[in-house]
C-alpha positions in Angstrom: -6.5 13.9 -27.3 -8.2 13.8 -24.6 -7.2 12.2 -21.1 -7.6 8.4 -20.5 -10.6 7.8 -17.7 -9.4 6.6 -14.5 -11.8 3.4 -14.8 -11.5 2.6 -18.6 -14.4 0.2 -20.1 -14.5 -1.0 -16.4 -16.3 2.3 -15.3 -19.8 1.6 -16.7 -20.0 -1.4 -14.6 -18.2 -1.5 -11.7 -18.7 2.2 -10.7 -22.4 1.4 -10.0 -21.2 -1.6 -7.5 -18.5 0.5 -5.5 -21.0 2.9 -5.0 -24.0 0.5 -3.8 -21.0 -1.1 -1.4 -20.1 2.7 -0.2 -23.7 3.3 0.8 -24.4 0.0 2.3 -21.1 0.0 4.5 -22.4 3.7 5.2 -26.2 2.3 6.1 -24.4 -0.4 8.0 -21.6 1.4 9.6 -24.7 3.8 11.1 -27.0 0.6 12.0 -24.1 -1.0 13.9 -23.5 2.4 15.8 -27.5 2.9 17.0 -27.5 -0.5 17.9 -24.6 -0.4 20.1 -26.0 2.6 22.1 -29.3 1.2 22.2 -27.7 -2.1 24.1 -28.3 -4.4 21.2 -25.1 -6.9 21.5 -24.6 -9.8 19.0 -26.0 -13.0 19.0 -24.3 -16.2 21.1 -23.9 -19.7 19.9 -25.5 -22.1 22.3 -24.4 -25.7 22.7 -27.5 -27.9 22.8 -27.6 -31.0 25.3 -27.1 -32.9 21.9 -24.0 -31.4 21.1 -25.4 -29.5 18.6 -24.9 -25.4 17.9 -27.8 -23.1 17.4 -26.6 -19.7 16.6 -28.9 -16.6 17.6 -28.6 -13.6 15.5 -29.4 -9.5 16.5 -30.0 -7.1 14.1 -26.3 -6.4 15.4 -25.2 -9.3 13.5 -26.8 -8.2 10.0 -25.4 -4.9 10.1 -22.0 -6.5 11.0 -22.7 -8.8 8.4 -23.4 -6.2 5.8 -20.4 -4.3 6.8 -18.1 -7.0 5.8 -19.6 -8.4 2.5 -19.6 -4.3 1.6 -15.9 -4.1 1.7 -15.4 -7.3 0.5 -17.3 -6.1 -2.7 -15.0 -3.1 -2.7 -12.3 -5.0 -2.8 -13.0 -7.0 -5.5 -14.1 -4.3 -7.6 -10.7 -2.5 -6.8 -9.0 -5.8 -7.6 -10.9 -6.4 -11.4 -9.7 -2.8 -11.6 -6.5 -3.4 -11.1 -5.6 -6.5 -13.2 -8.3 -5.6 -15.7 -5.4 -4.0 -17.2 -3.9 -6.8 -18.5 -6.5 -8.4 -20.7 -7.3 -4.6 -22.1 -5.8 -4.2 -25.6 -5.6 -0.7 -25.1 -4.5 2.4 -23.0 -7.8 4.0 -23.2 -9.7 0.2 -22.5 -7.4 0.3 -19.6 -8.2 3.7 -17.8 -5.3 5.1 -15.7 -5.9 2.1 -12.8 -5.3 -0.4 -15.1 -2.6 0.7 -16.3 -1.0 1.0 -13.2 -1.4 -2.3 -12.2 -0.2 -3.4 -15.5 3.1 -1.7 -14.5 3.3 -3.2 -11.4 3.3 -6.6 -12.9 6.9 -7.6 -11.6 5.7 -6.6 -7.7 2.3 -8.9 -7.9 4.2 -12.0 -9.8 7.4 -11.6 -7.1 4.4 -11.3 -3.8 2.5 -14.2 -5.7 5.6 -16.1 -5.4 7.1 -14.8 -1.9 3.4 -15.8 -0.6 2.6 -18.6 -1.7 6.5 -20.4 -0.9 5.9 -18.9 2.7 2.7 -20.2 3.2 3.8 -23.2 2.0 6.3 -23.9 4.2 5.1 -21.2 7.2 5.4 -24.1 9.9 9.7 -24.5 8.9 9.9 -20.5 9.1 10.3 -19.9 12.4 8.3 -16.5 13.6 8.6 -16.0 9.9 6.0 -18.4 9.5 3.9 -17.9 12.7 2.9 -14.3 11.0 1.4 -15.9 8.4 -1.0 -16.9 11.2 -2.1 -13.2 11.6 -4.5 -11.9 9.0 -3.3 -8.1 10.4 0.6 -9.3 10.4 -0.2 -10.7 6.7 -1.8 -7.5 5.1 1.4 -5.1 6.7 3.7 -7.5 5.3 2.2 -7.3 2.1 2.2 -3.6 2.2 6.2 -3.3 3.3 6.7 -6.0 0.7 5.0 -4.3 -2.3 7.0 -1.2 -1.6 10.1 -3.1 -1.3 9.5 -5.4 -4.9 8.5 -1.5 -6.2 11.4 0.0 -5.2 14.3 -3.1 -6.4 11.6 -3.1 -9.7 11.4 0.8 -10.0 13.2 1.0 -13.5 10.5 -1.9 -15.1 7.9 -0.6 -13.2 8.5 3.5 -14.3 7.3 4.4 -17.3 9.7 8.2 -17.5 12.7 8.9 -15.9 12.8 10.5 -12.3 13.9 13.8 -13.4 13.3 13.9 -17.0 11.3 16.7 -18.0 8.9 17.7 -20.8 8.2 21.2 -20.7 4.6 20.4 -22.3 3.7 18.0 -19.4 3.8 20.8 -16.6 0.8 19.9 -14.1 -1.1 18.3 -16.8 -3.9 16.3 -14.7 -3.7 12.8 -14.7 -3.5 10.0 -18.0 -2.7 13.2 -20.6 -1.0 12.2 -23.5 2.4 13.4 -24.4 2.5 15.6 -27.2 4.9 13.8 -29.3 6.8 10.6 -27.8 9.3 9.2 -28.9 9.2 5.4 -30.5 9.3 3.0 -27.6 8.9 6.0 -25.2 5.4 5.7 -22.5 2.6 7.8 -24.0 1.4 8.8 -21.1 1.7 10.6 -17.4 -0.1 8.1 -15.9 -0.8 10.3 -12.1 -0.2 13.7 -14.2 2.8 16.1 -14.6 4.0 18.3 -11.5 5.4 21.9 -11.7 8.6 21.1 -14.1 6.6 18.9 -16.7 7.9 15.5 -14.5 6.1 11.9 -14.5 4.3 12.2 -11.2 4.0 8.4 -10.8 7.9 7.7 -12.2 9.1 10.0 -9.2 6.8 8.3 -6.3 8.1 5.1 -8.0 11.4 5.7 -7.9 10.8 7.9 -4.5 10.1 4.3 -2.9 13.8 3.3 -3.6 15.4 6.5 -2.0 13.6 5.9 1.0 14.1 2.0 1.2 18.0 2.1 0.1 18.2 4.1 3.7 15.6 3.9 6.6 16.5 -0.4 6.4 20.4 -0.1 6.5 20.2 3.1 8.9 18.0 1.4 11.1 20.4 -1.9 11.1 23.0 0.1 12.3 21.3 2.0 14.5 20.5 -1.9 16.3 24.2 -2.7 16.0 25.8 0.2 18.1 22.3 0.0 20.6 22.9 -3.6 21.2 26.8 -3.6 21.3 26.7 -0.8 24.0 23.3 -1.7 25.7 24.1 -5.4 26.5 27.4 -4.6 28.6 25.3 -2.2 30.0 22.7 -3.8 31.6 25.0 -6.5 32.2 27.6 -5.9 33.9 26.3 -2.6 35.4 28.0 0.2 37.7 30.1 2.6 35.8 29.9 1.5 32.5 25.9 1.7 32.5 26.1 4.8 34.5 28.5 7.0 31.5 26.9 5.1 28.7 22.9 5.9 29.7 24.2 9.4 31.0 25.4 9.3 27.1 22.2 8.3 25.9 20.3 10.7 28.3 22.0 13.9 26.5 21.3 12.6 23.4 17.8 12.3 24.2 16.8 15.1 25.9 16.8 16.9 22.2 14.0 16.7 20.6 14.3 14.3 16.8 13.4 16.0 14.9 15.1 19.3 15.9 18.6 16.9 16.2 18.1 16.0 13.0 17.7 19.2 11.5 20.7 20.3 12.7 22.9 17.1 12.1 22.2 18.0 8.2 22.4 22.0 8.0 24.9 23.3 5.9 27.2 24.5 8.5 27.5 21.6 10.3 27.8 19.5 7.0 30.6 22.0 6.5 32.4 21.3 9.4 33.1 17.4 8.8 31.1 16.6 11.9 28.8 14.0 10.5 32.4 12.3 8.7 34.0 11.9 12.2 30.7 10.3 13.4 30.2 8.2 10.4 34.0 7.4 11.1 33.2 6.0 15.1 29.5 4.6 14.1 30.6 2.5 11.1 32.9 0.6 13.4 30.4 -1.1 15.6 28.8 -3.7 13.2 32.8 -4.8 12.5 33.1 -4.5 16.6 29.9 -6.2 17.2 30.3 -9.4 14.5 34.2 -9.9 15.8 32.8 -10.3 19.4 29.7 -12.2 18.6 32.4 -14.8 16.5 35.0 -14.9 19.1 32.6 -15.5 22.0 31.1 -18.0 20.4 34.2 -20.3 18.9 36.1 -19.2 21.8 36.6 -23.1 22.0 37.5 -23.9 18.6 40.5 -21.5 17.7 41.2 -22.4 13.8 37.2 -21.7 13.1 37.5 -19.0 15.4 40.3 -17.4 14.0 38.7 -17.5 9.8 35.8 -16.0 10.9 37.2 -13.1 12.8 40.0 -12.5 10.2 37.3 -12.6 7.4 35.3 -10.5 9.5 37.7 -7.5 9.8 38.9 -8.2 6.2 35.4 -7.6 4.5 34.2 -5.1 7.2 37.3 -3.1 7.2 37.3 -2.8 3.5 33.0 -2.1 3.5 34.3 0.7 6.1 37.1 2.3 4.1 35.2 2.2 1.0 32.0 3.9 2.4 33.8 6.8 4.2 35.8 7.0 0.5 34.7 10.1 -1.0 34.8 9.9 -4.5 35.5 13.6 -5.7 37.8 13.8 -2.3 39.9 12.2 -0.1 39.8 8.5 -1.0 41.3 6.1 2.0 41.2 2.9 -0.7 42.4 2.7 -4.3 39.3 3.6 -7.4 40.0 -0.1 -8.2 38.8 -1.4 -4.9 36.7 1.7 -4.4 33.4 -0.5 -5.3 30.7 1.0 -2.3 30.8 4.7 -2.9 27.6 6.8 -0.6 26.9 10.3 -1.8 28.1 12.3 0.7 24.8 13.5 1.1 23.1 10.2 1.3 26.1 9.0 3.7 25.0 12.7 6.1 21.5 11.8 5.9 22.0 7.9 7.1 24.5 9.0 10.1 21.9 11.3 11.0 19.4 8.2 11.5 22.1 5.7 13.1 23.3 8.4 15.5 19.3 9.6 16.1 18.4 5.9 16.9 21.0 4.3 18.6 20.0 6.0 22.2 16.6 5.1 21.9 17.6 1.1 20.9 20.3 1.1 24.0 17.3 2.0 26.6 15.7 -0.7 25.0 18.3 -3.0 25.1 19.8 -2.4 28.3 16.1 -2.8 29.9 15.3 -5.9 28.8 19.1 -7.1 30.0 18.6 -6.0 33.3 14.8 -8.6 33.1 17.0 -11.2 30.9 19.8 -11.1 33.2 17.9 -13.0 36.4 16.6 -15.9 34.7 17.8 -19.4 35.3 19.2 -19.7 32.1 21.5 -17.1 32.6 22.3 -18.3 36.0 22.9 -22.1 34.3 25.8 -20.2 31.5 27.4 -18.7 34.6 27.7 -22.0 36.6 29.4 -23.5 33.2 32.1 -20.5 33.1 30.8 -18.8 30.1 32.1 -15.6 29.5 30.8 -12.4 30.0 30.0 -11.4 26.3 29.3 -15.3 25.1 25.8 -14.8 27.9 25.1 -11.4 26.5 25.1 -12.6 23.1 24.2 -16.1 23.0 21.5 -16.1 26.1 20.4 -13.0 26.1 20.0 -11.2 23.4 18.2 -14.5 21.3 15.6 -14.1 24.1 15.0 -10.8 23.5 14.5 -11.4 19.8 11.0 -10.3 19.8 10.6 -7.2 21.5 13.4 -5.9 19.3 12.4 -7.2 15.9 9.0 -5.4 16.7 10.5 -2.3 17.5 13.4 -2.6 14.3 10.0 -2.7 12.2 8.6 0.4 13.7 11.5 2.5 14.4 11.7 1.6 10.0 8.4 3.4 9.9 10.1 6.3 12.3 12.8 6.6 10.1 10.8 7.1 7.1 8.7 9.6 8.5 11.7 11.2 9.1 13.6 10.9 5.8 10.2 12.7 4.5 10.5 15.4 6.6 13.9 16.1 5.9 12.9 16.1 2.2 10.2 18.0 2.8 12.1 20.5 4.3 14.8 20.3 1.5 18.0 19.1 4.2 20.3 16.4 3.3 19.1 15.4 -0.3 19.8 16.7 -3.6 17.4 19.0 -5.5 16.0 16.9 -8.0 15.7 13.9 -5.8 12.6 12.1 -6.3 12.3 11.3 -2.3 8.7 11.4 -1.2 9.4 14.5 0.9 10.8 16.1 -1.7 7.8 15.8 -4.0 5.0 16.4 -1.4 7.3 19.7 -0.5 7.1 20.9 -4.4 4.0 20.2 -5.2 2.2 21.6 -2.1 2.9 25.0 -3.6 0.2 24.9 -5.8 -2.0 22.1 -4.0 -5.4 24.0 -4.0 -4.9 24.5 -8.2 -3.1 21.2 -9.0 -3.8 18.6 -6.3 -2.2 15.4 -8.1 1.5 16.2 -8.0 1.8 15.8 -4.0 -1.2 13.2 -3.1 0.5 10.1 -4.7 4.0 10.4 -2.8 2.0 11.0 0.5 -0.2 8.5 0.0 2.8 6.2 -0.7 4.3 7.4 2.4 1.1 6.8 4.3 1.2 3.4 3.0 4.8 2.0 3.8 4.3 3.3 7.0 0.9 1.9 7.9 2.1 -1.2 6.6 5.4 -1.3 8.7 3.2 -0.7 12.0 0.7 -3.4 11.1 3.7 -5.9 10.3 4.9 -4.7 13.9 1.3 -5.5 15.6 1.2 -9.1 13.8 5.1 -9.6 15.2 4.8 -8.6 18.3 1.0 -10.5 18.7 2.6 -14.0 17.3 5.9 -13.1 19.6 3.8 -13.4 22.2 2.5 -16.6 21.7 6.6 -18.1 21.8 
């Protein structure tokens, strides 16, 4: 059988429209840029001695105006595309868009439902709610979002395994059918087959979960041990800021992504070095919760005393079990044995904390040392609060923003770098469906079979564009506290 059409029945009629919209945003785009270097500026709205508005319009304005009604016809015509596929009775009807977005029907209904409670209630969220305010803040959150519903959806929203393989399938382009499925089994290869006969867009699905189950957590970590040590740093000052940015320094004067490279290499893999670091880096979120509890209840001893207890209790266990190997030296029982990382997942992720955590202490530390000298700070001293009670409950909320801006693009780092490790073939299995992985395998043969690598890095593209935008609406409504 032949392949299924990208654009199904769709094609005949909205092909003609996203071209027309192409040309005119070209025409436009072109317009706009004479214009500008001609001198013609847009028009001004003048308030009349009445109180009423007359608006002058440039030829400036039209071409602006054509610009956006061009991409807003895109958009729509990408948009009947994509949910066209769930009024089309059939695969072919559907063409290889719709059908995707018929797959993806868990992500839209779950960011149908996130969106509309947050808007909803936007004005009880907090700087949750304020970035609903920001149309650029909106569209990256939706972006993060859609990978994040993708990735906890990935085995609805897959139509093949990640590494199942049909020898048949190998680089066949994009909607073939299989030769002979299997009752119940997806007929298709909806993005193609890559060099093994894999489901091209079953991998970057399920690649969205290998990179999301680490660049999140790693990066969380990475905040813990950067604001545990940068706080007393910038606080209190003199020797302990001078051997912990001295610390930090070394650690920085290596490049990333060399660092990284060498954190994962076989013969330092082989040496146990990334265990003994995972050993002292996994401590800091216990460290960091037991001080931020006891600084805080230092009043109230029986409260005090249930949250610290509970706090070492379920963080000590979280630590033994994580630094458990399962076909090694296990430090808990199997029976409570119930969080067990890969060993090359658990490499991988002490490779980000340890990469990050200099770079969040600088951070930290320098807005302490601004923090430190305002009045507030001055007022918790006068009262007798402690040392760690005004670095954790004065400080650091104040310097919420600036650090949940950069925890949104240092994910977007982290991601980058996850793909380059993959790419590169360090610190994940073989048949790991990872982005970097997949662009790395298919780039082989990129100028015969383009489809096997495009979709991963176009995914990658994506989470990472979107994280930055989410940053840009965060730190622009941050701003505004």
């Amino acid at each position: 059988m032949d392949p299924i059409t990208w654009t199904g029945n769709l094609g005949p009629i909205l092909n003609p429209l996203m071209l027309a919209a192409a040309v005119v945003f070209a025409l436009a785009f072109v317009t706009q840029l004479v214009l500008s270097f001609a001198g013609v500026q847009a028009g001004e709205t003048v308030i009349n001695p009445d109180r009423t508005l007359t608006v002058t319009r440039t030829p400036f304005d039209y071409a602006l105006m054509a610009l956006k009604y061009a991409v807003l016809l895109f958009l729509v015509c990408v948009l009947v595309y994509v949910f066209g596929g769930f009024v089309q009775p059939a695969l072919e009807d559907k063409g290889i868009i719709g059908a995707i977005g018929q797959r993806f029907w868990p992500v839209w209904l779950s960011l149908a439902i996130l969106f509309a409670l947050s808007i909803t209630f936007k004005r009880r969220l907090g700087l949750y709610g304020k970035l609903f305010d920001s149309p650029i803040g909106m569209i990256g959150f939706g972006i993060v979002m859609f990978w994040l519903f993708t990735a906890f959806f990935a085995d609805v929203v897959a139509t093949h395994g990640p590494i199942d393989v049909v020898s048949q399938m190998r680089n066949i382009v994009p909607g073939s059918w299989m030769p002979s499925p299997d009752e119940g089994e997806y007929p298709v290869y909806l993005l193609g087959g890559d060099s093994l006969g894999r489901d091209v867009f079953s991998r970057m699905v399920y690649g969205g979960r290998e990179v999301l189950k680490i660049a999140p957590f790693a990066t969380l970590f990475a905040f813990m041990v950067g604001i545990t040590l940068g706080l007393p740093a910038g606080y209190v000052g003199g020797r302990i800021d001078t051997i912990l940015s001295f610390l930090a320094n070394l650690v920085l004067a290596f490049p990333v992504i060399l660092l990284f490279y060498l954190l994962v290499t076989p013969e330092i893999v082989a040496s146990g070095i990334p265990v003994y670091m995972a050993a002292v880096l996994f401590l800091f979120p216990i460290v960091f919760f037991v001080v931020l509890f006891n600084s805080r209840f230092h009043t109230q001893g029986g409260k005090r005393n249930i949250l610290v207890a509970a706090t070492i209790i379920l963080g000590g266990w979280l630590y033994l079990s994580l630094l458990s190997d399962p076909g090694g030296f296990r430090l808990l029982p199997r029976g409570l044995d119930f969080v067990d990382m890969p060993g090359n997942i658990l490499i991988v992720f002490v490779s980000v904390v340890f990469v990050n955590s200099p770079t969040v202490f600088r951070i930290v530390r320098g807005i302490t040392l601004d923090v430190k000298t305002r009045d507030y700070v001055s007022a918790a001293q006068t009262r007798g609060e402690g040392p760690w009670y005004i670095m954790l409950w004065e400080i650091l909320p104040n310097a919420r923003g600036p650090l949940i801006v950069d925890f949104c693009l240092r994910i977007g780092y982290t991601t980058i770098l996850l793909g380059t490790l993959g790419f590169f073939g360090l610190g994940v299995s073989p048949e790991s469906p990872d982005w970097g992985s997949t662009i790395n395998e298919g780039r082989r043969l990129l100028t015969v079979y383009p489809h096997p690598p495009l979709p991963p890095a176009l995914a990658l593209m994506s989470l990472v564009l979107g994280l930055n935008l989410l940053a840009d609406g965060l730190r622009e409504e941050s701003l505004k506290d």
